[in-house]
C-alpha positions as a LaTeX table, in Angstrom:
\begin{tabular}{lrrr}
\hline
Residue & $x$ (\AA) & $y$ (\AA) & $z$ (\AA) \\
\hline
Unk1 & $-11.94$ & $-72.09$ & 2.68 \\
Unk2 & $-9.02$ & $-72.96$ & 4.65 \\
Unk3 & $-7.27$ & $-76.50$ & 3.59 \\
Unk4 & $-7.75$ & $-78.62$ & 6.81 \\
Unk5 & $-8.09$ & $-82.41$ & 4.58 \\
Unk6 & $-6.73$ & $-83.50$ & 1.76 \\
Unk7 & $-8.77$ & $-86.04$ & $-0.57$ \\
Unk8 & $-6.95$ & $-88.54$ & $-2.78$ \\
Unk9 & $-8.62$ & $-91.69$ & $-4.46$ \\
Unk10 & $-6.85$ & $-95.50$ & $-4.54$ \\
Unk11 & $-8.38$ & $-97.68$ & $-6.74$ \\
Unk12 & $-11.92$ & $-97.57$ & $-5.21$ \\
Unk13 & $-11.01$ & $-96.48$ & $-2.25$ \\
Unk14 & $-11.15$ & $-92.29$ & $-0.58$ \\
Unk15 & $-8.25$ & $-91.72$ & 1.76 \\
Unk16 & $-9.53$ & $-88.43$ & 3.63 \\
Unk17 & $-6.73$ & $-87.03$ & 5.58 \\
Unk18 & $-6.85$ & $-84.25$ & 8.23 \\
Unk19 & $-3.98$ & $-82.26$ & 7.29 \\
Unk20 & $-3.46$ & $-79.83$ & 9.93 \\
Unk21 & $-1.26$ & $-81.62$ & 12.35 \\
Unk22 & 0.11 & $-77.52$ & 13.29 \\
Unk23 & $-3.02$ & $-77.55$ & 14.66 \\
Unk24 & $-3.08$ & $-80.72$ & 15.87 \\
Unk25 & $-5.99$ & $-81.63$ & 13.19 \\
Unk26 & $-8.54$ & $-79.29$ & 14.92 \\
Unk27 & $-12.61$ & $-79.34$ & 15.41 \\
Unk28 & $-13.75$ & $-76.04$ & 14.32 \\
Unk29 & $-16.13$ & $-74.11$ & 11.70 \\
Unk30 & $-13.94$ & $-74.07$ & 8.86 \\
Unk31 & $-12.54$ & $-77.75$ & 9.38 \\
Unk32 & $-16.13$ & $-79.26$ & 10.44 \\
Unk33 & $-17.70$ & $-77.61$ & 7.15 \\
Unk34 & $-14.62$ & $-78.77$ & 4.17 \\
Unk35 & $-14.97$ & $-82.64$ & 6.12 \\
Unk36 & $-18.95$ & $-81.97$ & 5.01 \\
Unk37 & $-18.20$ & $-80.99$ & 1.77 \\
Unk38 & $-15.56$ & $-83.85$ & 1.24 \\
Unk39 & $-17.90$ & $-86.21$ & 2.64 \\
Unk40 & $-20.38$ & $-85.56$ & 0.16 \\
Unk41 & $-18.19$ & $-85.82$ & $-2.38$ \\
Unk42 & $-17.40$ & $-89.46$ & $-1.39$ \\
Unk43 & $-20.87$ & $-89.99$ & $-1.16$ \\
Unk44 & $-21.59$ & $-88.80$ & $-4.64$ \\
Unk45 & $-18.80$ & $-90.64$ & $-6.41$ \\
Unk46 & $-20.58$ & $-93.67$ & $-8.06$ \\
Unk47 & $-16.41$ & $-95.07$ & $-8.14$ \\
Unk48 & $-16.04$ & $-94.65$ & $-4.72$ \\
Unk49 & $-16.77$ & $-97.89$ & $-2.94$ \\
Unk50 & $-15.31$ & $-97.32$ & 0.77 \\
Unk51 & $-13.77$ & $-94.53$ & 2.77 \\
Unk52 & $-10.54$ & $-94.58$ & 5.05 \\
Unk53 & $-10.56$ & $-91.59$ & 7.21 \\
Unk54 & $-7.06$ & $-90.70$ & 8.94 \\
Unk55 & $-4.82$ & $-88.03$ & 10.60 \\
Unk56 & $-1.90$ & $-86.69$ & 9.70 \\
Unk57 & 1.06 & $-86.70$ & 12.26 \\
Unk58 & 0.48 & $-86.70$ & 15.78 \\
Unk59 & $-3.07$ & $-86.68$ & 15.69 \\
Unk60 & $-5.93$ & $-88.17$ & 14.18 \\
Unk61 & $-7.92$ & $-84.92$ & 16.04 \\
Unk62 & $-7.46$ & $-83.10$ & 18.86 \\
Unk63 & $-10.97$ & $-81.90$ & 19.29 \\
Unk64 & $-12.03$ & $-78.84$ & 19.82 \\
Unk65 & $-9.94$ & $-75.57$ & 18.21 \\
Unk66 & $-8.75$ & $-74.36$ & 21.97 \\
Unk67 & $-7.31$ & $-71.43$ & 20.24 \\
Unk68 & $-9.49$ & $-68.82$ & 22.05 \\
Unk69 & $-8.50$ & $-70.10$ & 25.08 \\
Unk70 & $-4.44$ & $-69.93$ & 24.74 \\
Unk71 & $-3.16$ & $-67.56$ & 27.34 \\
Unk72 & $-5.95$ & $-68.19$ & 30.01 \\
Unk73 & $-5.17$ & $-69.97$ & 33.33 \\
Unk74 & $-8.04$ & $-69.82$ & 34.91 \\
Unk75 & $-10.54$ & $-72.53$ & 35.14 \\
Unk76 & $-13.46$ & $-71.13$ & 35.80 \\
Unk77 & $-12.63$ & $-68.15$ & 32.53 \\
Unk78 & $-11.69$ & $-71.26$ & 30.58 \\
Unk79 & $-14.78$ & $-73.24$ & 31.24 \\
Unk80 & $-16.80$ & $-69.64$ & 30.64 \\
Unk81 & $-15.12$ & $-69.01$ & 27.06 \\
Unk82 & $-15.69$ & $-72.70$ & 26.06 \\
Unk83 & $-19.26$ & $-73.56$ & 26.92 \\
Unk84 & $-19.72$ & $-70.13$ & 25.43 \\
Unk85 & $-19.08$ & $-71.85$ & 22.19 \\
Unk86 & $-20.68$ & $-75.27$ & 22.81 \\
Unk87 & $-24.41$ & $-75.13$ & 21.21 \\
Unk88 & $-22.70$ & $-74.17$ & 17.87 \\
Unk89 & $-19.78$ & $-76.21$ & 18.02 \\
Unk90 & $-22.43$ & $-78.80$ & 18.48 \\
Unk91 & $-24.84$ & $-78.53$ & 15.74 \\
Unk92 & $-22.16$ & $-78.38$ & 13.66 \\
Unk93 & $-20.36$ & $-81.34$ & 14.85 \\
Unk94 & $-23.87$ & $-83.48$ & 14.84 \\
Unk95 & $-24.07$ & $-82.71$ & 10.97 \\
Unk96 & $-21.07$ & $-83.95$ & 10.01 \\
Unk97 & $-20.67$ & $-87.00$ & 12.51 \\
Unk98 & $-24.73$ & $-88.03$ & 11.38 \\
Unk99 & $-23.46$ & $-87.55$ & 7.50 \\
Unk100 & $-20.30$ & $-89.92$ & 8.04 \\
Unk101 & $-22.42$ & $-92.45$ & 10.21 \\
Unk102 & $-25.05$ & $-92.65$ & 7.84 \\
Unk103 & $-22.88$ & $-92.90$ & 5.11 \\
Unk104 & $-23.66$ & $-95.66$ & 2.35 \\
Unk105 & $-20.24$ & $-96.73$ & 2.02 \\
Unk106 & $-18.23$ & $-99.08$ & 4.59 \\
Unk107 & $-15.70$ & $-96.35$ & 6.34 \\
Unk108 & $-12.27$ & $-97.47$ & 8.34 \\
Unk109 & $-10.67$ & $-95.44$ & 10.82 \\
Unk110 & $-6.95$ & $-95.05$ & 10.67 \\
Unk111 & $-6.54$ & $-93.87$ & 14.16 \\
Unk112 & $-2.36$ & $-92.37$ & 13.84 \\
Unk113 & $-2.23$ & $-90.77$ & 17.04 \\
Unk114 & $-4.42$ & $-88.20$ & 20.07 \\
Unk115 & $-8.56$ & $-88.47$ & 19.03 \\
Unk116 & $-9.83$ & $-86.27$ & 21.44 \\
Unk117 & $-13.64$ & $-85.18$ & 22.08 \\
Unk118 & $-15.34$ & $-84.60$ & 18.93 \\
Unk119 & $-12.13$ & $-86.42$ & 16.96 \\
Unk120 & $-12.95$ & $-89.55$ & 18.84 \\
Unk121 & $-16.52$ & $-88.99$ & 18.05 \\
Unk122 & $-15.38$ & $-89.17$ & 14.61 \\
Unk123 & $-13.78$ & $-92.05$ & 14.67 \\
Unk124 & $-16.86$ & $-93.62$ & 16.74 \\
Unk125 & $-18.75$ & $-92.76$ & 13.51 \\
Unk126 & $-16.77$ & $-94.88$ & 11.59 \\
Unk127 & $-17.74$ & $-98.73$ & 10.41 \\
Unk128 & $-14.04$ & $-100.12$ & 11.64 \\
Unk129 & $-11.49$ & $-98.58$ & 13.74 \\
Unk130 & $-7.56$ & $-99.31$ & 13.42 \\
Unk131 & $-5.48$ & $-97.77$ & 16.09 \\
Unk132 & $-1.68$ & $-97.40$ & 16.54 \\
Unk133 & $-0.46$ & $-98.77$ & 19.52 \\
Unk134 & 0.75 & $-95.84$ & 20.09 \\
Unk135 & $-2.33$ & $-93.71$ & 20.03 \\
Unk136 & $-4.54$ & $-91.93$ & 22.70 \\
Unk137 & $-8.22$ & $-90.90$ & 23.72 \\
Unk138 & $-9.76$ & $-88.84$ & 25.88 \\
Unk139 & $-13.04$ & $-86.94$ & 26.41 \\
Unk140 & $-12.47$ & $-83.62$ & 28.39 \\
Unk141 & $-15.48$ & $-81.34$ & 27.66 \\
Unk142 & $-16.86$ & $-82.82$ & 31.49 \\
Unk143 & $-13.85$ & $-80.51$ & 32.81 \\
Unk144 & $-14.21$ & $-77.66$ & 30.25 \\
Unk145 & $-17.44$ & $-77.51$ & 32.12 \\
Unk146 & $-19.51$ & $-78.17$ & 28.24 \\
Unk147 & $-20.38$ & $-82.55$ & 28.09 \\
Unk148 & $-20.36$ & $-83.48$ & 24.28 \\
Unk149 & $-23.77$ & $-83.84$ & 22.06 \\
Unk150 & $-26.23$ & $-86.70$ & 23.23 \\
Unk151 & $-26.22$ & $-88.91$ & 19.84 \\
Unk152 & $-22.37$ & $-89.69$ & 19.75 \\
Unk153 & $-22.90$ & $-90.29$ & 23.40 \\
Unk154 & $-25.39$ & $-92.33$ & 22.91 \\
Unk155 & $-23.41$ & $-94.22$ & 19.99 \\
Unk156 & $-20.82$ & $-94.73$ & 22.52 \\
Unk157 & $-22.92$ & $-96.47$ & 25.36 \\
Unk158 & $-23.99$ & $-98.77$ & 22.70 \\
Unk159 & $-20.72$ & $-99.93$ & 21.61 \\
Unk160 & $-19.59$ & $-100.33$ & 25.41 \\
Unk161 & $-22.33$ & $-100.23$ & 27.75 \\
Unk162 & $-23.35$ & $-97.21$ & 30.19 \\
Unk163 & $-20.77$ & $-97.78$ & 32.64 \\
Unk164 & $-18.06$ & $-97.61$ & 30.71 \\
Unk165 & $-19.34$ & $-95.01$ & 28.35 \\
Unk166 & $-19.34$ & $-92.83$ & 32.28 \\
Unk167 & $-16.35$ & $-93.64$ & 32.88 \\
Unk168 & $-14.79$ & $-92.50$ & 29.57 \\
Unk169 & $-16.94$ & $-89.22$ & 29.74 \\
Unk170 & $-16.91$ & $-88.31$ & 33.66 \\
Unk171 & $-13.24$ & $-88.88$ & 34.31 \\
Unk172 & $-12.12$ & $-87.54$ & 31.19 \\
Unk173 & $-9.00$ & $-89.55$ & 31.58 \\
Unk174 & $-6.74$ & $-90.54$ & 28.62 \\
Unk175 & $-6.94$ & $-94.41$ & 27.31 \\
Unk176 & $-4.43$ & $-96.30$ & 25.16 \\
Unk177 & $-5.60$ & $-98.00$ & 22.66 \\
Unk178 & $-4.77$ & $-101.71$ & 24.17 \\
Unk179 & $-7.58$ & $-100.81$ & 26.89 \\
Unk180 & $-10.49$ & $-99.62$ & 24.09 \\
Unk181 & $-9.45$ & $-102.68$ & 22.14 \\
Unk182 & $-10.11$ & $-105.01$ & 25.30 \\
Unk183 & $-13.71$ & $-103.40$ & 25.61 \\
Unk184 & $-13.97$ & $-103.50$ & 21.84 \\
Unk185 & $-14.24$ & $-100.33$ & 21.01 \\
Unk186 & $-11.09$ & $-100.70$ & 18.86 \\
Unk187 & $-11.16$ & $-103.38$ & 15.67 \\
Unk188 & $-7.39$ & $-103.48$ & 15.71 \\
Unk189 & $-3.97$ & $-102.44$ & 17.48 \\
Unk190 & $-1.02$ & $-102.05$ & 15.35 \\
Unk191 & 2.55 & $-100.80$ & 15.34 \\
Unk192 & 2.21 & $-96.90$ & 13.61 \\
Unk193 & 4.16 & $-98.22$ & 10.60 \\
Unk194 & 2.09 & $-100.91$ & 10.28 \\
Unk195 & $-1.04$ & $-98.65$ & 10.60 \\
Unk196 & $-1.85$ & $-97.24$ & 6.53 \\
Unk197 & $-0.48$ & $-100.65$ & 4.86 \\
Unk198 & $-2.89$ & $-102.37$ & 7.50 \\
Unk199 & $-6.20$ & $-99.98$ & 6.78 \\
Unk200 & $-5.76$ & $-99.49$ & 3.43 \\
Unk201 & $-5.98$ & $-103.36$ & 2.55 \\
Unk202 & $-8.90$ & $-103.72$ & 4.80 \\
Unk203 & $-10.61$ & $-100.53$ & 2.91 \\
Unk204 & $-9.36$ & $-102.90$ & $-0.69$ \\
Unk205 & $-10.78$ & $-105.90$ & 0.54 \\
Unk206 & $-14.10$ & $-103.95$ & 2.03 \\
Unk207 & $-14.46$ & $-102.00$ & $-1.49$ \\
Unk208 & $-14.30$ & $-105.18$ & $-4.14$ \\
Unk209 & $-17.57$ & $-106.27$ & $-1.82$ \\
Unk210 & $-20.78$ & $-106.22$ & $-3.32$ \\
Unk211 & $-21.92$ & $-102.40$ & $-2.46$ \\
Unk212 & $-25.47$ & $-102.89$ & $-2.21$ \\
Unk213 & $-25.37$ & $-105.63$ & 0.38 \\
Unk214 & $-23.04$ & $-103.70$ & 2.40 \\
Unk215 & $-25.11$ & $-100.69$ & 2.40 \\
Unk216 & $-28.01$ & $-102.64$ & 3.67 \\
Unk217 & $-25.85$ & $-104.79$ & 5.95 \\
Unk218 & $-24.95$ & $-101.67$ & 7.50 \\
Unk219 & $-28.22$ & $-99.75$ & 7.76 \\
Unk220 & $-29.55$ & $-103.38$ & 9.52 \\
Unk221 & $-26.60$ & $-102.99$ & 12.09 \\
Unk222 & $-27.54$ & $-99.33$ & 12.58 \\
Unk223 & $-31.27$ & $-100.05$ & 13.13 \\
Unk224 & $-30.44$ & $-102.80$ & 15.80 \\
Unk225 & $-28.27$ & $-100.68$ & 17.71 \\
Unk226 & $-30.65$ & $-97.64$ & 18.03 \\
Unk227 & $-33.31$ & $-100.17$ & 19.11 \\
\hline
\end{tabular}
């Protein structure tokens, strides 16, 4: 299995960092299945009492592995080759982004830089998100001719409402983080050096809770919004 995270443990705290910034931190079999495995992990690690998810350089993820399409121009080929991919790329992405939501544990986005598509979905998935100022967001898979999975899209209208959550999908334009913060979609905005010190004392203070009553805290938050 290819190394796409690394998984290191502070205090009782999991820092889970997508480590493939050649890549650009990429959304694809081999990536989608170690975040599983590492996710589990977390989950089964009685020590482990919150998660802080994060990118390395430039990108917390930038979606989709676009790899087979390098070389082609033309959009109507492009849009071919990548809905060609799209009802695997999608189960696959469901499972991990339903085991992260779900997960017992409060969880804390450290959003470092692009979260595109299914790498903004993962940061949707999180409890509390913490963006660099500097970071960006965009949904393209409206004009790679493939719209993303129904839950996370559904997880999205939620958090901002249906017009909005159109907006962000049809367009596919890119957002800066000051704009998702105004329509709360971000917790916090931060310098980029500020961004780890910032998250990683939230995750401290979120982890020396009282676990149980967080887990059910959460699961009462999740119920409400899938009313």
């Amino acid at each position: 299995m290819a190394n796409y995270f690394k998984l290191q443990k502070e205090d009782a705290v999991a820092v889970l960092t997508f480590d493939r910034d050649e890549k650009r931190n990429p959304i694809n079999e081999d990536s989608m299945s170690e975040l599983e495995a590492n996710l589990i992990a977390v989950r089964d690690d009685a020590s482990v009492h919150a998660l802080l998810l994060t990118g390395s350089g430039h990108s917390f993820s930038a979606g989709a592995d676009l790899s087979r399409l390098k070389g082609i121009t033309d959009p109507v080929e492009r849009q071919r080759r990548f809905t060609e991919a799209a009802p695997h790329r999608r189960r696959m992405l469901l499972r991990t982004l339903d085991l992260l939501t779900y997960l017992h544990l409060p969880t804390v986005a450290a959003i470092n830089g692009f979260a595109v598509g299914g790498g903004w979905f993962l940061a949707l998935a999180c409890d509390i998100r913490i963006a660099a100022d500097s970071a960006e967001f965009w949904m393209p898979e409206v004009d790679l001719g493939s719209p993303g999975p129904r839950p996370p899209e559904l997880w999205l209208t939620a958090h901002v409402g249906a017009s909005r959550a159109k907006e962000i999908i049809f367009t596919c334009r890119h957002f800066k983080a000051d704009e998702l913060f105004s329509w709360g979609l971000l917790n916090r905005v931060v310098k980029k050096a500020e961004l780890m010190p910032v998250a990683m004392e939230l995750a401290q203070s979120l982890a020396a809770k009282n676990p149980a009553a967080i887990a059910r805290a959460k699961a009462n938050i999740h119920g409400s919004m899938m009313e």
